[in-house]
C-alpha positions as CSV (number, residue, x, y, z in Angstrom):
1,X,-9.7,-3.4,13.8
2,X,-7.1,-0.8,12.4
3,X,-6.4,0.3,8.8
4,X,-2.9,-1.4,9.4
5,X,-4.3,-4.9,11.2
6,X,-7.4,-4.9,8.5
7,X,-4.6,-4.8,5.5
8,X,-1.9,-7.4,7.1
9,X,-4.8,-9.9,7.6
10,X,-5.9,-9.7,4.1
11,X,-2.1,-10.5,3.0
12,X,-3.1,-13.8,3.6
13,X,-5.1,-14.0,0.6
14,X,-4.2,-10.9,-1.2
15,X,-0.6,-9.5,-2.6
16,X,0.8,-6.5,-1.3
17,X,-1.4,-4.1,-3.3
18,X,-4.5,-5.6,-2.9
19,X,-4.5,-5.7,0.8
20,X,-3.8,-2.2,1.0
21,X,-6.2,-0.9,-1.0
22,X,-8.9,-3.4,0.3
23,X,-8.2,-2.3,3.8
24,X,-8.9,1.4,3.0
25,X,-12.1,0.6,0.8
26,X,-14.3,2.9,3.7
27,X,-12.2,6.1,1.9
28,X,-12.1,4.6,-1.6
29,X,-15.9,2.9,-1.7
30,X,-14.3,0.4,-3.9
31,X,-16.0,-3.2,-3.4
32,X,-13.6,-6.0,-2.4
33,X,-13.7,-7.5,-5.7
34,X,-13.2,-4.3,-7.7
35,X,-10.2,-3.1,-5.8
36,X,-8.5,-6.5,-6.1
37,X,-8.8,-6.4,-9.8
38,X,-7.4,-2.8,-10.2
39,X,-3.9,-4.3,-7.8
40,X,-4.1,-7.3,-9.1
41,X,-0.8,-7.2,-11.4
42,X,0.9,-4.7,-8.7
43,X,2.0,-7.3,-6.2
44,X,5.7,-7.9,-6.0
45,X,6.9,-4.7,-7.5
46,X,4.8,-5.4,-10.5
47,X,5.7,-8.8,-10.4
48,X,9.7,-7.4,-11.3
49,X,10.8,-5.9,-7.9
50,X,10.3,-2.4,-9.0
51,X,8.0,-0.5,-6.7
52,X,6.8,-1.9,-3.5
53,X,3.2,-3.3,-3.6
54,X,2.8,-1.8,-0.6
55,X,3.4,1.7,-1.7
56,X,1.1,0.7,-4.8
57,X,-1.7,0.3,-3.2
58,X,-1.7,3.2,-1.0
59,X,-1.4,5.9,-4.1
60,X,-4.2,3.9,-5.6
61,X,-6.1,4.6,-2.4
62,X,-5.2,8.1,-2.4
63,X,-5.6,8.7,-6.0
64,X,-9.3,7.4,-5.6
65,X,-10.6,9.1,-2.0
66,X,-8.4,12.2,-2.6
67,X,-10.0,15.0,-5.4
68,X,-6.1,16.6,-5.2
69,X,-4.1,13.7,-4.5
70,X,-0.5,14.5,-2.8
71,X,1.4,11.3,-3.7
72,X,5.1,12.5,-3.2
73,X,4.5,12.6,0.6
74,X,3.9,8.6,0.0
75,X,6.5,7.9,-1.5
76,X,9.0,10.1,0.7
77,X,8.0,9.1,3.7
78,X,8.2,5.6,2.9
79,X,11.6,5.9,1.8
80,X,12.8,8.0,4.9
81,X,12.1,5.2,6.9
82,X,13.1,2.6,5.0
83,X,15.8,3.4,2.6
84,X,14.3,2.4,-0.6
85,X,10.7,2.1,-2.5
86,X,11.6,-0.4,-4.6
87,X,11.0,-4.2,-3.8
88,X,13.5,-5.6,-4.1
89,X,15.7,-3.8,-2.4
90,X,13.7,-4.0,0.7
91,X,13.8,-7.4,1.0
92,X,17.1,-7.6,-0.2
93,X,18.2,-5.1,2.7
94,X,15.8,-6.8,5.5
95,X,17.8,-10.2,4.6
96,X,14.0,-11.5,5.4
97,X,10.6,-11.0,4.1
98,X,9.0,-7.9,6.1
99,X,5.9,-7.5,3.8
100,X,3.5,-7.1,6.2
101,X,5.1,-4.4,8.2
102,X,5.0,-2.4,4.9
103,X,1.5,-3.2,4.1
104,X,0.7,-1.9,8.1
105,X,3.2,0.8,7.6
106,X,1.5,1.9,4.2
107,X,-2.1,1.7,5.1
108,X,-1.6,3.6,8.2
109,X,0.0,6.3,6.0
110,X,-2.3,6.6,3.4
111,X,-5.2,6.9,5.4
112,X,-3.3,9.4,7.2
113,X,-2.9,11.2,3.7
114,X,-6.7,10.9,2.9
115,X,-7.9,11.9,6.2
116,X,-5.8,14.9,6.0
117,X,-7.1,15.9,2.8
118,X,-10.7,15.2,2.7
């Protein structure tokens, strides 16, 4: 199973965050548990629409596998393809929920970002 299919299954039981940054726990060595704790309040743009859970998660990834983290290139990337980081204006813009193709999208690129940097 992918990075991307590990963290869209685990949005059935986890918010945005937490599946991202469970799905990359083989970079991060973060137990399950552990790594649903840290994301726990960043689900739903911080539970205010803010910044995508998503995109959260996958800086928290980074920020824990990388010694040097690059987060810009997150954050950018994510917004080239999709307009906007912020939650609520993804949705807003998709006129439909779309979580889990962020949470695909931003597992895939943060294990991109850490295998590029380890």
């Amino acid at each position: 199973m992918s990075v991307s299919e590990k963290a869209v299954a685990l949005h059935a039981t986890c918010n945005c965050a937490q599946s991202v940054l469970c799905a990359l726990s083989d970079y991060t060595k973060l137990d399950d548990e552990t790594a649903k704790r840290i994301a726990k309040c960043f689900g739903q743009g911080m539970r205010c629409g803010e910044v995508c859970g998503a995109v959260s998660g996958a800086l928290m990834a980074i920020g824990m596998a990388c010694p040097t983290p690059d987060s810009g290139a997150i954050t950018r990337t994510f917004k080239d393809k999709y307009g906007y980081i912020r939650c609520s204006d993804l949705l807003r813009d998709a006129k439909q929920k779309r979580c889990d193709e962020f949470i695909g999208y931003c597992a895939e690129l943060a294990e991109k970002a850490i295998q590029e940097q380890q």
